[in-house]
C-alpha positions in Angstrom: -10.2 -111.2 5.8 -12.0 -108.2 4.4 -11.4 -107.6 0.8 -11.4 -104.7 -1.0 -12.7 -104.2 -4.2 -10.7 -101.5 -6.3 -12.5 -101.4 -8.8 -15.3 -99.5 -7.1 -12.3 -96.7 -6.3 -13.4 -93.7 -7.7 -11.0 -92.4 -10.2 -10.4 -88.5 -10.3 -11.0 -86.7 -13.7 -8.1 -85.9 -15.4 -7.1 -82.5 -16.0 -8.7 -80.9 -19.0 -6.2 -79.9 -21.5 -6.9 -76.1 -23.2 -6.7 -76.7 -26.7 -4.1 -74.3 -29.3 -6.8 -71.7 -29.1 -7.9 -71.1 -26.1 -4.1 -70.9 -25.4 -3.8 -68.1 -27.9 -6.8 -66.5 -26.8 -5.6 -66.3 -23.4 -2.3 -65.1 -24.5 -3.5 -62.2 -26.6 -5.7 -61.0 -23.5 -2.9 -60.7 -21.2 -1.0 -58.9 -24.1 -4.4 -56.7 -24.2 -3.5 -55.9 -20.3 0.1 -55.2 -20.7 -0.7 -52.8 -23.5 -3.1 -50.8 -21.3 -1.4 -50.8 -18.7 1.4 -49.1 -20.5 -0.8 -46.9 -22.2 -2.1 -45.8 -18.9 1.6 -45.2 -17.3 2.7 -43.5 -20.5 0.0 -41.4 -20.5 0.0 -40.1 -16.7 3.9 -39.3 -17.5 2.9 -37.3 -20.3 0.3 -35.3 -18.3 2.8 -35.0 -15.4 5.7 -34.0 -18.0 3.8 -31.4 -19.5 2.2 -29.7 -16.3 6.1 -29.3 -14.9 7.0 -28.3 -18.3 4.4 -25.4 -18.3 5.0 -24.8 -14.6 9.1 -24.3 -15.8 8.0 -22.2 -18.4 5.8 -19.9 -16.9 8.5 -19.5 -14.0 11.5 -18.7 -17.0 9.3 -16.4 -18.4 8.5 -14.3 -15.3 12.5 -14.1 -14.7 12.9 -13.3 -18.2 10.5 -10.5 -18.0 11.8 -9.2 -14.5 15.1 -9.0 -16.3 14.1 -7.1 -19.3 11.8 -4.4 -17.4 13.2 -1.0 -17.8 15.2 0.0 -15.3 13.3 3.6 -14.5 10.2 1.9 -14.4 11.3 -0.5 -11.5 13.1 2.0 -9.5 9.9 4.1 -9.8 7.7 1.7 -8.4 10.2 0.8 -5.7 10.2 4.6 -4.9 6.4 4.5 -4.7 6.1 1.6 -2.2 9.0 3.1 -0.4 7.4 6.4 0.5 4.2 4.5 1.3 5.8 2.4 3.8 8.2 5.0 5.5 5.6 8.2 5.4 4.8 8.3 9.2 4.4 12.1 9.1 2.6 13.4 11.8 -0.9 15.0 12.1 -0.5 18.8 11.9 -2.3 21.0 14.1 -5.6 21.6 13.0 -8.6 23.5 14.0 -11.8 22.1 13.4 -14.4 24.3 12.7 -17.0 22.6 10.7 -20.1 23.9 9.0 -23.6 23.8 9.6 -25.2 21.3 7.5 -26.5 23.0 4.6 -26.7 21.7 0.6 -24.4 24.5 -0.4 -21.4 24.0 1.0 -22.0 20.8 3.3 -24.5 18.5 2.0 -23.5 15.6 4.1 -23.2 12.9 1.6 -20.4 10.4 2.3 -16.8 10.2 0.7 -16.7 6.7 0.7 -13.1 6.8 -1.3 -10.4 9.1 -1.7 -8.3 8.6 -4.7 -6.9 12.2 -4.6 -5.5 14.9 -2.6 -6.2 18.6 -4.9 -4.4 21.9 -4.0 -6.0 25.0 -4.5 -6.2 28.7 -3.5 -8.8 31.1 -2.5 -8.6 33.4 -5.4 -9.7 36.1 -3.4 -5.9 38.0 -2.2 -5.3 39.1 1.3 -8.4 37.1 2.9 -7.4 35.0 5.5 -8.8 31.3 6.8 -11.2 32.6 9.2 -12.6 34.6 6.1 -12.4 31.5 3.8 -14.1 29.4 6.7 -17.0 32.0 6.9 -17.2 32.6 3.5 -18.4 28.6 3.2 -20.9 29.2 6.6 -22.5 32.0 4.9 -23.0 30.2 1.3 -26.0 28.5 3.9 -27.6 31.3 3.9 -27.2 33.0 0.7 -27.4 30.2 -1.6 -25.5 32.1 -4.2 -23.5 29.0 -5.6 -22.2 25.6 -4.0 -18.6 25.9 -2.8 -16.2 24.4 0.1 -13.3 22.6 0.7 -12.2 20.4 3.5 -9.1 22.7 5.0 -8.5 26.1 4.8 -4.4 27.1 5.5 -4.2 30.4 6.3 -0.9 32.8 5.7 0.3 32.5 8.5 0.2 28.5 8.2 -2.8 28.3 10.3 -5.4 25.1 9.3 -8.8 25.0 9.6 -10.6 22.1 9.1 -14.5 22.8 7.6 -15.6 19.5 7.0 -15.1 15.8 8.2 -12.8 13.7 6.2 -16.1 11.1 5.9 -17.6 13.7 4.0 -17.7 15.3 0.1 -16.8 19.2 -0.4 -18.2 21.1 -3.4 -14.3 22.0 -5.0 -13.6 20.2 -7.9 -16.7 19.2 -9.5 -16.3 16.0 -11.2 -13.8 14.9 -8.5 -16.4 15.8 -5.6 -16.6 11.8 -4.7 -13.0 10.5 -4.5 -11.3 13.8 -3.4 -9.9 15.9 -0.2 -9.2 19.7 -1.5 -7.1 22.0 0.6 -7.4 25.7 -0.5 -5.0 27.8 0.8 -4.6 32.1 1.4 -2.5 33.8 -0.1 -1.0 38.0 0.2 1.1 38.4 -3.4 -0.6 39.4 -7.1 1.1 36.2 -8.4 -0.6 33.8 -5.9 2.8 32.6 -4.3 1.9 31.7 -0.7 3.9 32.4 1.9 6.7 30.7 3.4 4.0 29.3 6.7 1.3 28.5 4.2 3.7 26.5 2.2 5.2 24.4 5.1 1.8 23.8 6.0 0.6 22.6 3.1 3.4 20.3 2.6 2.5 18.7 6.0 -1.2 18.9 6.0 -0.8 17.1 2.8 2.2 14.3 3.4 0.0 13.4 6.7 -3.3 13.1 4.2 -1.4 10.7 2.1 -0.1 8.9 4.7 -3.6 8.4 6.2 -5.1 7.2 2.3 -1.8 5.2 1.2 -1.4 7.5 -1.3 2.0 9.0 -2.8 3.1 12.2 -4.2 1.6 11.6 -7.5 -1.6 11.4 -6.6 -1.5 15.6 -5.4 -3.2 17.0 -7.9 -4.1 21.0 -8.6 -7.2 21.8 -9.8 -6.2 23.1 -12.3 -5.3 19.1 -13.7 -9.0 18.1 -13.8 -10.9 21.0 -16.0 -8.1 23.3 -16.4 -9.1 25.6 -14.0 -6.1 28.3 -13.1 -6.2 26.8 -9.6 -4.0 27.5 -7.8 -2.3 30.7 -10.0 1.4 30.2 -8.5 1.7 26.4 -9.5 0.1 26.5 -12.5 1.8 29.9 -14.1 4.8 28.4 -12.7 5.5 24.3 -13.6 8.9 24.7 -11.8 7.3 25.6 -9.0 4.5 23.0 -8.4 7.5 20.0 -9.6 9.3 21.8 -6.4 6.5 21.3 -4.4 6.2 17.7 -5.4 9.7 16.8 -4.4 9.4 18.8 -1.0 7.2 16.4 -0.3 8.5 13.6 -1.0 11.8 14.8 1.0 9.2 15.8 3.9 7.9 12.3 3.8 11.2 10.7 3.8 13.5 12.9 6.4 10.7 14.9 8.4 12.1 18.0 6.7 12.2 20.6 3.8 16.1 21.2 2.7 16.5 25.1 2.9 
């Protein structure tokens, strides 16, 4: 029989026991963790809390200040958009009769914006378009001074059209670059047009809005950029040229002048 010799077993090595302070040690690092780890959730809340908390606050503000905005101001602004959107006036009839290139009265140059719509009149009584129109041709030729507008409404509510809408008029001189102008005829002393030149001019110029996403406000009369007494009726007469204004806006809304 075999015998076996135990004492050539080999014994395993007993388990090594951490002393106090490596315990401690390894206490105080897992504390260490713990800590950051808080730090680090605390600190994300924060950053969360305070982005919703600016997000709320920017939100109450804009309702506070949609509640305390005047009144007029809104309803003006919603009257704005409004006869934006709804103006589908419809292009008059015009005649387009444009001049000859020339640098007096149709350089050519590009009107690359058009932040205005200006009303004038001939300032020459009794003339009609046609003599407007060739007035313009002949400044070609003569050279005498620089002058043109892009329509011409006649008395009798005729329009003539002398230039493209792509292109500056010599009419109002500092305006030359964002502006249409639109002169119109007229018979009395005063400079009151007629009842055809009027209508005409309010649709000529409701359909020129509509085509520029302008509104009422931005007609102008010559006489509002240099003081110019263009056109004489609307400027001797503020009634008148607030009349206009709100024919136009009625024209814009209903397709129609009441009266």
């Amino acid at each position: 029989m075999d015998v076996i010799d135990i004492s050539r077993r080999e014994e395993r090595p007993a388990p090594r026991r951490r002393n106090r302070k490596e315990i401690l040690a390894r206490r105080r690092k897992r504390r260490r963790q713990m800590m950051i780890a808080r730090a680090i959730a605390v600190t994300f809340a924060l950053v969360c809390g305070m982005g919703l908390g600016a997000m709320t606050w920017k939100v109450i503000t804009l309702l506070a200040d949609y509640g305390d905005a005047p009144q007029e101001t809104l309803s003006q602004e919603q009257e704005r958009e409004e006869l934006i959107r709804e103006n589908n006036a419809v292009r008059p009839v015009i005649e387009e009769n444009f001049l000859r290139m020339n640098p007096y009265s149709r350089p050519g140059e590009p009107l690359e914006t058009v932040k205005n719509i200006f009303v004038h009149y001939t300032a020459n009584k009794g003339t009609s378009a046609r003599q407007n129109r060739s007035y313009f041709e002949n400044l070609g030729t003569s050279g005498e001074t620089s002058a043109s507008a892009h329509f011409v409404i006649g008395y009798e509510g005729e329009i003539i059209q002398c230039l493209p809408l792509e292109e500056i008029g010599y009419a109002v001189k500092s305006r030359n670059y964002d502006s249409i102008s639109i002169e119109c005829c007229y018979l009395s002393e005063d400079g009151s047009f007629t009842d055809a030149t009027y209508l005409s001019l309010v649709k000529l110029t409701a359909w020129l809005l509509n085509e520029y996403d302008l509104s009422p406000e931005d007609v102008l009369r010559h006489y509002d950029v240099g003081g110019k007494k263009c056109p004489l009726y609307f400027v001797e007469n503020e009634g008148a040229w607030e009349d206009f204004r709100k024919d136009l806006k009625e024209y814009i809304l209903r397709g129609k002048i009441s009266g």
